[in-house]
C-alpha positions in Angstrom: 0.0 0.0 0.0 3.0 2.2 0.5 3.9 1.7 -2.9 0.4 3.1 -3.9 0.7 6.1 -1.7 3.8 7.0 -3.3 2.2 6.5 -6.6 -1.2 8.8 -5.7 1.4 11.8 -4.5 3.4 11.5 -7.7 0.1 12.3 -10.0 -0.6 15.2 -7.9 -0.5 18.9 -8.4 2.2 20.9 -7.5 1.0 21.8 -4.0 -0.6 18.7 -3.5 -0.1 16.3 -0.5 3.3 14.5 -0.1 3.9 10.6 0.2 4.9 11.4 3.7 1.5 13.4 4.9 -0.5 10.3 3.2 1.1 7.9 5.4 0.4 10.2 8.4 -3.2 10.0 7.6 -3.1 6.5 6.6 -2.1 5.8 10.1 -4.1 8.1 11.6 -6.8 7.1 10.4 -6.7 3.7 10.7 -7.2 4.2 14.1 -10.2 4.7 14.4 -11.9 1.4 13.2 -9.2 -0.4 14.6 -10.6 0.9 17.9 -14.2 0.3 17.3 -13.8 -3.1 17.3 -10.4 -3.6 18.9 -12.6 -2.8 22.6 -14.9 -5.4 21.4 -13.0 -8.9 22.5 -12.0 -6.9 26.1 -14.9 -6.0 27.1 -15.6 -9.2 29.5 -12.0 -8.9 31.0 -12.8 -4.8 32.2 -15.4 -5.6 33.2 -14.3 -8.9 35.2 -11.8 -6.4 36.4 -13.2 -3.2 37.0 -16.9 -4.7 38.7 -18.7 -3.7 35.7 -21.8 -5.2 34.4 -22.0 -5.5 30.4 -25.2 -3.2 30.4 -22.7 -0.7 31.9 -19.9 -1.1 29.9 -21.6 -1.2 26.4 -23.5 1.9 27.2 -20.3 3.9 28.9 -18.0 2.4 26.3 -19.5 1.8 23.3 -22.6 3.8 23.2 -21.1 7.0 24.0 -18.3 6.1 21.7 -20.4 6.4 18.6 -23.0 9.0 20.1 -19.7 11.6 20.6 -19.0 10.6 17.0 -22.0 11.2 15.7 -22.9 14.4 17.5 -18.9 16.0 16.5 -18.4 15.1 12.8 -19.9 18.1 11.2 -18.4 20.2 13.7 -15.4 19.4 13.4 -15.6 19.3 9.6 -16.1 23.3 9.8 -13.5 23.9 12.0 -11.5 22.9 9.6 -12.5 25.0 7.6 -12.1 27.5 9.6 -8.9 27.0 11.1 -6.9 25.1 8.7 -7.8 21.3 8.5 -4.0 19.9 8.8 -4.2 22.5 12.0 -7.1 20.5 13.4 -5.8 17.3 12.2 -2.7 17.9 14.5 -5.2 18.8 17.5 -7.1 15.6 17.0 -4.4 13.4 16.2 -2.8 14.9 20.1 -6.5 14.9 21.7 -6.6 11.2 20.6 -2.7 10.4 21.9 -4.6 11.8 25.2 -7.2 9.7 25.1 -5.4 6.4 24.9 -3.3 7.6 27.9 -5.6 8.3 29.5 -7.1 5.1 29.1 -4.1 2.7 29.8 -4.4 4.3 33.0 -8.0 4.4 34.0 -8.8 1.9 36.6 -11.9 3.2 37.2 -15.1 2.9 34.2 -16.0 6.5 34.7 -12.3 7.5 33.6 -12.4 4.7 30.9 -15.3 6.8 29.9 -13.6 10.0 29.4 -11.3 8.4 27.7 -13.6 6.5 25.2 -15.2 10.0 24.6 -11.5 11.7 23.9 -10.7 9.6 21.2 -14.1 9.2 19.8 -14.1 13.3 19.6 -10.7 12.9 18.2 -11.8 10.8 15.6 -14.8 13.4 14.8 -12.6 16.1 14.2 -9.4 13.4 12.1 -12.6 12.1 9.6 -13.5 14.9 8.2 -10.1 16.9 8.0 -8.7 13.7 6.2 -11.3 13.6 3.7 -10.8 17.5 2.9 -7.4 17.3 2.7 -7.5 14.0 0.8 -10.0 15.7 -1.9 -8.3 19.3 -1.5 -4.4 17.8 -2.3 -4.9 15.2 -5.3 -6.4 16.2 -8.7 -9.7 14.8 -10.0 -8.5 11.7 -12.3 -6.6 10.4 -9.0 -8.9 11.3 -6.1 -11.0 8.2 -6.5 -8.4 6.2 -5.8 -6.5 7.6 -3.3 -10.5 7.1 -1.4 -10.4 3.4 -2.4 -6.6 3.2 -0.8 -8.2 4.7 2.6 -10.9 2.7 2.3 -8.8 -0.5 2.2 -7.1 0.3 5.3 -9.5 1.5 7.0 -11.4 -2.1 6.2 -8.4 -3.8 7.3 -7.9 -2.1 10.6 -11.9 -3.2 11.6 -11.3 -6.2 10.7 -7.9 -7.1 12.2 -9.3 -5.3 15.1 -11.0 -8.0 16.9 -7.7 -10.5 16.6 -5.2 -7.6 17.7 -7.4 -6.7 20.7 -7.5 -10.4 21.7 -3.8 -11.0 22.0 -2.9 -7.8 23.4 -5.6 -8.5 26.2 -4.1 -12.6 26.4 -0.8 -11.0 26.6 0.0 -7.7 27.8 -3.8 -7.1 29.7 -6.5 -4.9 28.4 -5.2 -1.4 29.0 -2.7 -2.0 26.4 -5.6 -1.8 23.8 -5.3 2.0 24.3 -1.4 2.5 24.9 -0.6 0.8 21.4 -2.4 3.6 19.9 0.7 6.2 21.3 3.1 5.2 19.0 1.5 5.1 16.2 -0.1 8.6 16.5 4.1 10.0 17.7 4.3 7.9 14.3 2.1 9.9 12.0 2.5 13.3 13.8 6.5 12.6 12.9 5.9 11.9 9.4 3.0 14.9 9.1 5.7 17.2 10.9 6.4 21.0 8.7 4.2 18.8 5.8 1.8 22.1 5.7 -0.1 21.8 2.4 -1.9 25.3 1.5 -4.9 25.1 2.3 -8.0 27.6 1.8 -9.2 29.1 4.6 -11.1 32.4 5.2 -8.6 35.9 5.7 -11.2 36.9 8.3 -12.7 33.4 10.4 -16.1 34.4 11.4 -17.6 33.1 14.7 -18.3 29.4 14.9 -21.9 28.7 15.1 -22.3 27.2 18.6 -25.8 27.3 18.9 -26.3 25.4 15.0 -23.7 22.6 16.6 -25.6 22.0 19.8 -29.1 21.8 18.6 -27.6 19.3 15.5 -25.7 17.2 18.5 -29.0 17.1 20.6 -31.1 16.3 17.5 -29.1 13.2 16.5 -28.1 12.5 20.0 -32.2 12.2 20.8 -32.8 10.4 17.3 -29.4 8.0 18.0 -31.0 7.1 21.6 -34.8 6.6 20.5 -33.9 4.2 17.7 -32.0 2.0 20.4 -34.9 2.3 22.9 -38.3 0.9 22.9 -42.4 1.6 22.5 -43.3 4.9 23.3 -40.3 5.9 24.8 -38.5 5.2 21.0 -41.3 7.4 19.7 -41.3 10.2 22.1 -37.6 10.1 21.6 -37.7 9.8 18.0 -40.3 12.7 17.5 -38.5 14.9 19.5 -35.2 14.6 17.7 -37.0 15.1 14.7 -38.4 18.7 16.0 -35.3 19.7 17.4 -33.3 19.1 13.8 -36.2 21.3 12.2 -35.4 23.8 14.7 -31.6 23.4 13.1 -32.7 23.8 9.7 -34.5 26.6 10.5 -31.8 28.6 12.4 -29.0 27.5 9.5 -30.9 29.3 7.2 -30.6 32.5 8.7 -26.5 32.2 9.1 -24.3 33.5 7.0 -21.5 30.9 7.8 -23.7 28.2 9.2 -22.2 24.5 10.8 -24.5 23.0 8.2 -24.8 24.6 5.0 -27.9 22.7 3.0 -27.3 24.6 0.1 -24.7 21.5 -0.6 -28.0 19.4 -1.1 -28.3 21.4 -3.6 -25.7 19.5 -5.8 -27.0 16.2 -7.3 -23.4 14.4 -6.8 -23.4 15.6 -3.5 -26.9 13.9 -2.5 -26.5 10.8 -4.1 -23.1 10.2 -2.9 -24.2 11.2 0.7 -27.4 8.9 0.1 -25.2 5.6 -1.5 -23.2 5.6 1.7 -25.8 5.8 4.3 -28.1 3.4 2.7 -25.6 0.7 2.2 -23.9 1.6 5.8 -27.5 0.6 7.1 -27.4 -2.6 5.2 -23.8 -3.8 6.2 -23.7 -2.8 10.0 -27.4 -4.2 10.2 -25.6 -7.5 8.6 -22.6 -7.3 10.3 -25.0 -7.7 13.7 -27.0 -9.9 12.4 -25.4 -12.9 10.9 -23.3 -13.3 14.0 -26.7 -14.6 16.1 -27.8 -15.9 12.4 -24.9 -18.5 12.1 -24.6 -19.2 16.3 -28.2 -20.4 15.0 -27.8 -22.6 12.3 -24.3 -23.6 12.8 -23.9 -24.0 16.9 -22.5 -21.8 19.8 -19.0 -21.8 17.6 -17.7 -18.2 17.5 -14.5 -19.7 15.6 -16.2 -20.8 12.8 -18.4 -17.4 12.8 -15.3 -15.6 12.7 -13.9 -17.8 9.6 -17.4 -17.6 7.7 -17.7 -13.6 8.5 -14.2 -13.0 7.1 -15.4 -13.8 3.6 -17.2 -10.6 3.9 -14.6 -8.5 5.3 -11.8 -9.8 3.1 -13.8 -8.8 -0.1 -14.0 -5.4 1.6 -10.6 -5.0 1.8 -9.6 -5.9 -1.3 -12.9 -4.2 -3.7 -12.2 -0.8 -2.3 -9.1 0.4 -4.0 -10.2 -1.9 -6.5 -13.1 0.5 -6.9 -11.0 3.2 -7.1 -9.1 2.5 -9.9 -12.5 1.1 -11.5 -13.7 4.4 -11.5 -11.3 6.0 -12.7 -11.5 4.7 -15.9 -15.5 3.5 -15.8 -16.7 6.6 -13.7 -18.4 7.1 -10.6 -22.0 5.9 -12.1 -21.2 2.8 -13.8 -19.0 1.6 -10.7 -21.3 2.4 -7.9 -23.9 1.1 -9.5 -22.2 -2.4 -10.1 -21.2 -2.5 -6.7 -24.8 -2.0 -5.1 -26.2 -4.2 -7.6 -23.3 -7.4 -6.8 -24.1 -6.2 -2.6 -28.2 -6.6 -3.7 -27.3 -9.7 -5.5 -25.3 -11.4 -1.8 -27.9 -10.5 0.3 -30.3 -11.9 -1.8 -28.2 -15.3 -2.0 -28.0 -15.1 1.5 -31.7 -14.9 2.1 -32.5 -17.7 -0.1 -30.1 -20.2 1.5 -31.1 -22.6 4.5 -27.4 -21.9 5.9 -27.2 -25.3 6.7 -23.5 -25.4 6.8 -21.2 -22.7 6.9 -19.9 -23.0 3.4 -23.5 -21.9 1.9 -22.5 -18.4 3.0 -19.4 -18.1 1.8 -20.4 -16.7 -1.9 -23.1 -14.4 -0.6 -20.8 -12.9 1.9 -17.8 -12.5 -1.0 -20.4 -10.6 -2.8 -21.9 -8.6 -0.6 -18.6 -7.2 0.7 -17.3 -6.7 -3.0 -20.2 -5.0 -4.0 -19.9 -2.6 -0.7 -16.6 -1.7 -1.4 -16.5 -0.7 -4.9 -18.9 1.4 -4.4 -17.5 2.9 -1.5 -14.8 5.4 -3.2 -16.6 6.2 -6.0 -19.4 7.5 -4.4 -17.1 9.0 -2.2 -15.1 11.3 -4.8 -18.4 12.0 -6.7 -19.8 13.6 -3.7 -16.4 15.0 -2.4 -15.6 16.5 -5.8 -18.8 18.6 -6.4 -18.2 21.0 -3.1 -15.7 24.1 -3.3 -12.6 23.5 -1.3 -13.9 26.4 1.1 -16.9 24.2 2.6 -14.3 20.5 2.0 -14.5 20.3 5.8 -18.1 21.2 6.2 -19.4 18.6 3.3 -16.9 16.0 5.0 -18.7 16.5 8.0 -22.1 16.4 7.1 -22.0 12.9 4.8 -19.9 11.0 7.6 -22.5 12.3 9.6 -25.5 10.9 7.7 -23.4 7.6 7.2 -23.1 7.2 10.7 -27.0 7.7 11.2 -27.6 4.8 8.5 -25.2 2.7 10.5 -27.3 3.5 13.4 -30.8 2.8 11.8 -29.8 -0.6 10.0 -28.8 -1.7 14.2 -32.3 -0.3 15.0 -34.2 -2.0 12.1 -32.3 -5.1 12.6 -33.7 -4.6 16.2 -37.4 -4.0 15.6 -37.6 -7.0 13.0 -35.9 -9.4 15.3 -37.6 -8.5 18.6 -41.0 -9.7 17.5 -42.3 -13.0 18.3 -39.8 -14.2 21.2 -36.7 -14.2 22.3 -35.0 -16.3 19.6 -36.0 -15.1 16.0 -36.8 -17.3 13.6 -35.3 -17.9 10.1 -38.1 -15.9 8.4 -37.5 -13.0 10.9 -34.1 -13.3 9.7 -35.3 -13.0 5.9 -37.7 -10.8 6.1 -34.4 -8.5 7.5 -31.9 -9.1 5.2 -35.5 -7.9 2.7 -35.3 -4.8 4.2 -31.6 -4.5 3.9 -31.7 -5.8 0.5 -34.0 -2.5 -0.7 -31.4 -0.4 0.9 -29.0 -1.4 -1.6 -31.3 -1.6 -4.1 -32.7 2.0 -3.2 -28.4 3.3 -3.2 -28.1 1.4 -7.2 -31.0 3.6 -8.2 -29.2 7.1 -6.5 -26.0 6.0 -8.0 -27.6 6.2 -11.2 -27.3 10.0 -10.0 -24.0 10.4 -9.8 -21.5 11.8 -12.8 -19.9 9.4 -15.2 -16.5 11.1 -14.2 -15.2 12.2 -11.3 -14.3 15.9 -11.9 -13.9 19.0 -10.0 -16.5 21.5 -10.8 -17.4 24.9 -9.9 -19.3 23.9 -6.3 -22.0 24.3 -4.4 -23.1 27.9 -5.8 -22.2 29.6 -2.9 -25.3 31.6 -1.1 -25.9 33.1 2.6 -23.8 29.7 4.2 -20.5 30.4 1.9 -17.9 29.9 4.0 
């Protein structure tokens, strides 16, 4: 892969970014699936250690993980661009070297906390700044697949997660999950180090818009919390996140440099590359929860051979994402996405029609459900990336990891409301008639990629209005 960063960097324009500030965000962020999943496999042993419950743990340590990361991406997509976004990629990159400190230290859950909620703000403010400097430093024809690259690594640091945390845990004990994230941040801050691309940021920085930030984080913190609760509580919940995000809308419409502009909606490639991702980020985290108590089913209480079957999927992902990339480059955005939903559509549909009688019936619907994912992953990507004005990179960054976090969050919370009715162990045709609903995800994303532009290019923006930046 280094040999491909080195490759991206040579095709670039002159001020674009150098091998050495693509590893540093390689690394950087690779971090932050690796320690999504990486907490996974010690969760039992903090627990066993610490007197902590799992209900305890998975809301303090996971939950809060992904609401903080939820809530922060769009902010922290417009203070960079603001402030400079390899600026706030050093302060992220630091706040997340704190974090992991902070956590191989903890020996207490409400400090584990903090520290969970460090790096998971960290990792709000690295996303976005990445992507802008990823889509601000590399010309058109070779943006797509510098996203593919990322997205390979990033696939391979969720999946080697789990087997990483498991043998630092077996080895060195669990509060080294978090300490072997120092040196690799000292790592990419070295190799980022007086790497200062030029980047575009306003002569004059207005004020941030605080008020726009916290009604968006109570909005999707509110929506996040009632799709994991139940009856009327989820509605209650769910209603009242909806009226507080109107009351967003509302307010970013009067501001002249806004946390949110919505005049990006406004481009087509922008929408249906924001749309692609969240639809088919529903459909895999929905799967990737699902066939785990699917196969312990079918197949017995054998979380080995889970592993093996899942890693079909994962695999795929790994290697179909810079495969995408390259694809698109020569195909375009349209033609590549819309083979790749259409090959997902295709594995899930396998999948459903199978008995799963033995583990090797999975197998091919898994390959193609992760292939199809990931080659359409960078495409839609750069499409979407490549339509907004560098000024607002941060800001449009933001706001689609933002609404593919939310589709993560509602394929968990369909997968949920299919599988809770009719007892506590869901039947085969509960199963189904969930992998239906993921299935017209994907087949909903084909159709918007039919949106997107045959070729990646830079064009002339968002027009910019009353939320310019």
């Amino acid at each position: 892969m280094s040999a491909e960063i080195s490759e991206v960097a040579a095709h670039a324009e002159p001020q674009a970014l150098s091998s050495r500030t693509l590893a540093s965000l390689a690394l950087t962020m690779a971090l932050v699936p690796l320690n999504s999943t990486m907490i996974a496999v010690a969760l039992p042993t903090i627990g066993r250690e610490l007197g902590a419950g799992p209900d305890t743990l998975s809301q303090w340590l996971v939950t809060s993980y992904l609401l903080v990361g939820i809530v922060l991406q769009s902010p922290g997509g417009k203070l960079g661009d603001l402030w400079g976004h390899h600026r706030v990629l050093g302060v992220g990159q630091a706040l997340f070297a704190l974090g992991a400190m902070t956590g191989f230290l903890a020996r207490h859950v409400a400090l584990l906390a903090l520290a969970r909620v460090l790096m998971a703000t960290a990792g709000a403010v690295i996303a976005p700044s990445a992507m802008a400097l990823l889509r601000n430093g590399l010309p058109a024809n070779r943006r797509a697949r510098a996203f593919g690259l990322f997205g390979a690594i990033m696939s391979l640091a969720a999946a080697t997660g789990p087997m990483l945390g498991g043998e630092l845990v077996a080895r060195l004990g669990w509060s080294f999950i978090f300490m072997v994230n120092v040196p690799v941040i000292c790592l990419a801050l070295l190799l980022g180090r007086g790497e200062v691309p030029a980047e575009p940021v306003p002569a004059q920085r207005p004020a941030f818009d605080v008020l726009g930030s916290v009604l968006l984080g109570t909005g999707l913190a509110l929506l996040v919390v009632g799709g994991k609760s139940q009856g009327a509580w989820m509605a209650g919940l769910l209603a009242a996140g909806a009226g507080v995000l109107v009351l967003m809308y509302r307010w970013e419409r009067r501001q002249s440099h806004p946390v949110i502009d919505f005049q990006l909606f406004g481009s087509r490639a922008f929408t249906a590359g924001s749309c692609i991702l969240a639809l088919q980020n529903l459909a895999m985290y929905g799967l990737l929860f699902q066939l785990p108590y699917l196969f312990a089913q079918r197949f017995g209480e054998d979380t080995g051979r889970t592993g093996r079957t899942m890693l079909a999927m994962m695999s795929m992902m790994v290697i179909g994402t810079p495969l995408g990339g390259r694809l698109s480059e020569q195909l375009g955005a349209r033609v590549t996405s819309v083979a790749g939903a259409l090959l997902a559509l295709a594995g899930v549909g396998l999948l459903g029609m199978r008995t799963l009688d033995v583990p090797n019936e999975a197998i091919l619907p898994l390959m193609l459900l992760g292939f199809g994912l990931a080659l359409a992953t960078a495409p839609s990507q750069a499409a979407a990336m490549g339509a907004v004005d560098k000024a607002r990179s941060g800001m449009a960054a933001g706001a689609m990891s933002t609404i593919r976090y939310l589709g993560g969050v509602a394929g968990i919370a369909v997968l949920g409301g299919v599988l809770a009715k009719g007892g506590a162990v869901a039947t085969l045709e509960q199963h189904r008639a969930a992998m239906a609903v993921f299935g017209g995800a994907l087949a909903v994303s084909a159709l918007a990629a039919l949106a997107l532009p045959r070729r990646d290019t830079t064009g002339p923006g968002v027009p910019h209005g009353r939320g310019a930046a």
